[in-house]
C-alpha atoms as a printed R data frame, in Angstrom:
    type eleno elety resid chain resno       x       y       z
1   ATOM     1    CA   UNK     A     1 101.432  98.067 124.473
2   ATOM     2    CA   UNK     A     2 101.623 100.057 121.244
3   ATOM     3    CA   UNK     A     3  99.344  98.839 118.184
4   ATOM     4    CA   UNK     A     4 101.085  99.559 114.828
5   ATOM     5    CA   UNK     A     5  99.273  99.992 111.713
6   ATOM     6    CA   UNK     A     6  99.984  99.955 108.569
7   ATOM     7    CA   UNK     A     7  99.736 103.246 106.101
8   ATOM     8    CA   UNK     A     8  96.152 101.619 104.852
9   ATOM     9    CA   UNK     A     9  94.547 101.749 107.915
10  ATOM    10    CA   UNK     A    10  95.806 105.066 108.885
11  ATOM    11    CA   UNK     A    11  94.354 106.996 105.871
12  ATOM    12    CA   UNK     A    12  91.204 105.077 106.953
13  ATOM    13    CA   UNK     A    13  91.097 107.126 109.902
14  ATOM    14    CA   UNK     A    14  90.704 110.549 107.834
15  ATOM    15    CA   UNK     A    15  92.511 112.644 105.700
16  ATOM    16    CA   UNK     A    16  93.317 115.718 108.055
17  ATOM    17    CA   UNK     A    17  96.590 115.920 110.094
18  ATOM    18    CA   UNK     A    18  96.780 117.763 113.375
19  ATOM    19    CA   UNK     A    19 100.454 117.833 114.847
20  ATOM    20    CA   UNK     A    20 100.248 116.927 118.234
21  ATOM    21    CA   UNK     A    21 104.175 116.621 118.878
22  ATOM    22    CA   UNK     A    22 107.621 118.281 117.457
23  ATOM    23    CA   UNK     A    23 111.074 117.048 118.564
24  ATOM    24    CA   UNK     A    24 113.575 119.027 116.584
25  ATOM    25    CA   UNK     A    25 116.708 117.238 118.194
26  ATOM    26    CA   UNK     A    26 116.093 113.570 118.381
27  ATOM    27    CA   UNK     A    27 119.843 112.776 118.211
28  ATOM    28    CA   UNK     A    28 119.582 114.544 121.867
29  ATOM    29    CA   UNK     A    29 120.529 111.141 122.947
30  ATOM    30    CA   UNK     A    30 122.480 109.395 119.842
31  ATOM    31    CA   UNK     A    31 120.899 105.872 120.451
32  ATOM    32    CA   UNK     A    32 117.300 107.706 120.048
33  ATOM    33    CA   UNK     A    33 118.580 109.182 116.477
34  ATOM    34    CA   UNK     A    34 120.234 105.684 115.027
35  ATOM    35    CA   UNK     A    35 116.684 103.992 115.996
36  ATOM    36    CA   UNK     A    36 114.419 106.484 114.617
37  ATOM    37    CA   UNK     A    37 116.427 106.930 111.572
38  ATOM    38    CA   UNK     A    38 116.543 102.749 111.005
39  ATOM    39    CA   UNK     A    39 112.737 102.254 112.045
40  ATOM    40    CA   UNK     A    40 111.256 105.071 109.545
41  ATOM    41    CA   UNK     A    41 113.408 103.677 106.844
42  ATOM    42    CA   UNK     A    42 111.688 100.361 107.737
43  ATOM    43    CA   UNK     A    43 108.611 101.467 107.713
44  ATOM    44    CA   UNK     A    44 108.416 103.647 104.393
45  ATOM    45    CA   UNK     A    45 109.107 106.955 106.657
46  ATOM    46    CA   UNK     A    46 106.216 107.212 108.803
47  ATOM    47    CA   UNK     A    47 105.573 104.995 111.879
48  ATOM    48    CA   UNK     A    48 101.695 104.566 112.260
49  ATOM    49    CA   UNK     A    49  99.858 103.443 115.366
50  ATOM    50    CA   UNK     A    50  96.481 103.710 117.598
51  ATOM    51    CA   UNK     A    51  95.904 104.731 120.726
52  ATOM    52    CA   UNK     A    52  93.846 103.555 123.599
53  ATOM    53    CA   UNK     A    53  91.249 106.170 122.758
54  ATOM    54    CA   UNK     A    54  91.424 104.547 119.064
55  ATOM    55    CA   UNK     A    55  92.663 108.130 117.381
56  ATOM    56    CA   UNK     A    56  95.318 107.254 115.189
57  ATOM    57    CA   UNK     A    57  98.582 108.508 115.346
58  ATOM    58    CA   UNK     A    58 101.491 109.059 112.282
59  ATOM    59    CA   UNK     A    59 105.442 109.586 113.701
60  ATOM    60    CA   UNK     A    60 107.864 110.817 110.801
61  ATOM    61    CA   UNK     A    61 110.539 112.608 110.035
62  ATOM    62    CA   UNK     A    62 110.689 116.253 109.571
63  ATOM    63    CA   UNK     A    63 113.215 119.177 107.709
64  ATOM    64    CA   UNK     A    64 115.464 115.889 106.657
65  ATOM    65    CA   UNK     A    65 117.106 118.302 104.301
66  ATOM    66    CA   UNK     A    66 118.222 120.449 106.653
67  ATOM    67    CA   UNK     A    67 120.250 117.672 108.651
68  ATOM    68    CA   UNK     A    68 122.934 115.777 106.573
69  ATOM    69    CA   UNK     A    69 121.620 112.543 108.109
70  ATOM    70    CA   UNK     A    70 118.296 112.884 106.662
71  ATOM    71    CA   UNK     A    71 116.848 113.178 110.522
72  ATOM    72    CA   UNK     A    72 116.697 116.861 111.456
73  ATOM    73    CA   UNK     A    73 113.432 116.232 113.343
74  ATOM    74    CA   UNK     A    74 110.656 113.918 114.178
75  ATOM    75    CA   UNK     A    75 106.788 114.434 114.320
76  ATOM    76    CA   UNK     A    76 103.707 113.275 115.564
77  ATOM    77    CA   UNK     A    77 100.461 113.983 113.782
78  ATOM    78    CA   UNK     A    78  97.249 112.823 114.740
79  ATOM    79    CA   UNK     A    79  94.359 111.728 112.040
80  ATOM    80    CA   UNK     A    80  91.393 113.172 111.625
81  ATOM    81    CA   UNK     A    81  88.109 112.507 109.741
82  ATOM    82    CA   UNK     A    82  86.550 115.509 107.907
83  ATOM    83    CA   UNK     A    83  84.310 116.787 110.991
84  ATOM    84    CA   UNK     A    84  86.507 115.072 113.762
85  ATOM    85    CA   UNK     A    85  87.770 117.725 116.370
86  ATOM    86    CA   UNK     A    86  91.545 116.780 117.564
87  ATOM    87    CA   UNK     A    87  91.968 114.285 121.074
88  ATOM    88    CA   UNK     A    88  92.361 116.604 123.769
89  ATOM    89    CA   UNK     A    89  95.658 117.003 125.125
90  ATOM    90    CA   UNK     A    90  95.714 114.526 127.864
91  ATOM    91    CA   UNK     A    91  94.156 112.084 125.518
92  ATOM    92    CA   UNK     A    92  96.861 112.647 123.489
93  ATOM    93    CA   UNK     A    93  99.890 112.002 126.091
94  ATOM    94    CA   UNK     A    94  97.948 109.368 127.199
95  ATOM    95    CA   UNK     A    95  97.941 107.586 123.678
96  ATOM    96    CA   UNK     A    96 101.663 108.435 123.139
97  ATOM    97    CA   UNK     A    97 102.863 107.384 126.783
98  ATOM    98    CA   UNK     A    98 102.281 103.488 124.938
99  ATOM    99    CA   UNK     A    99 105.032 104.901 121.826
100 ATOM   100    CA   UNK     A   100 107.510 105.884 124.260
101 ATOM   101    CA   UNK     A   101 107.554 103.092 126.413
102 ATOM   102    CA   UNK     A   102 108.490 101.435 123.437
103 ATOM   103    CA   UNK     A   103 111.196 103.705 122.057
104 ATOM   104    CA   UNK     A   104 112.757 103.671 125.422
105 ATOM   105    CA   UNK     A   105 112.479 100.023 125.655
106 ATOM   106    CA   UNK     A   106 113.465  99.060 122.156
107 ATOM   107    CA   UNK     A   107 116.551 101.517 122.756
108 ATOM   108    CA   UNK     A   108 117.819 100.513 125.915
109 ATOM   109    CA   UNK     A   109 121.325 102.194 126.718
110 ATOM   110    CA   UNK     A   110 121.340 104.823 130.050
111 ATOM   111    CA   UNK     A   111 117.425 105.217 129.925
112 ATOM   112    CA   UNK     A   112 115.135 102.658 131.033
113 ATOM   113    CA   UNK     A   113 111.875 101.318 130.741
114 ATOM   114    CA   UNK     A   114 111.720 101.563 134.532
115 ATOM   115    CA   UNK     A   115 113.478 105.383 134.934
116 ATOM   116    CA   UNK     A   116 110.658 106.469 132.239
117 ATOM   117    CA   UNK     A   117 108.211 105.075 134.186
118 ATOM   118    CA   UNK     A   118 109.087 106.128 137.465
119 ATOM   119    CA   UNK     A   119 109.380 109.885 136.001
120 ATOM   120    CA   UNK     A   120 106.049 109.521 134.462
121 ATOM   121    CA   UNK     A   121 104.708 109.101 137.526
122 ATOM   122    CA   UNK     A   122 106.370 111.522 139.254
123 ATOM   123    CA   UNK     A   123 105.252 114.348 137.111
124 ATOM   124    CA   UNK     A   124 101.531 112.503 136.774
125 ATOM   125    CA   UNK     A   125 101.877 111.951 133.270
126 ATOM   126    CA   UNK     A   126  98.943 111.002 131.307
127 ATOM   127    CA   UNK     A   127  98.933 107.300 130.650
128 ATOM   128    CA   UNK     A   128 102.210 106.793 133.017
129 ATOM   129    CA   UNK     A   129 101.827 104.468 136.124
130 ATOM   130    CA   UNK     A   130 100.893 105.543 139.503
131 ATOM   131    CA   UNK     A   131 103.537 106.520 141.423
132 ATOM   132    CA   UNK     A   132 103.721 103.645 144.111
């Protein structure tokens, strides 16, 4: 389960950003582009949320005047208090693995919650079930 917050709380957590994730194609898969593009114009343009280790994470768009759309990229950045060292990198995909679930599931279409889970586990994702 992913816990949103709102833009507040998230400069609350510090004013440093550390990018943690690029995706320069999200319309990879068309369904992922129309959702991103509808939930960051929701949300102001920046989708904020914690993760189970309680760093806080930002997801926005990136170079949106480079892509007629307004979407020529998405982001993650982490949050970071003045003497705060970034999550390491499994705490990190294990604090995003709650964000995709969600993305996959709010999208639906050819990928599933289940098929994302199942190749989490394969590959022994961070924060992915146990393969059974």
């Amino acid at each position: 389960m992913i816990t949103f917050l709102s833009p507040g709380d998230a400069e609350a957590a510090g004013p440093r950003e550390r990018r943690v994730l690029l995706e320069q194609r999200p319309d990879h898969y068309p369904e992922f582009g129309r959702f991103l593009r509808a939930e960051l114009a929701r949300a102001g343009g920046a989708l904020w949320f914690r993760g189970a280790s309680g760093a806080v994470y930002g997801l926005r768009a990136v170079s949106p005047r480079a892509a007629p759309d307004g979407l020529g990229g998405v982001e993650i950045v982490t949050r970071l208090s003045d003497n705060a060292s970034a999550p390491l990198d499994e705490t990190i995909d294990a604090d995003l693995w709650p964000l995709f679930e969600w993305l996959v599931a709010a999208v639906g279409g050819e990928w599933t919650l289940d098929a994302l889970r199942q190749t989490g586990a394969i590959y022994r994702l961070p924060g992915a079930p146990d393969r059974a």
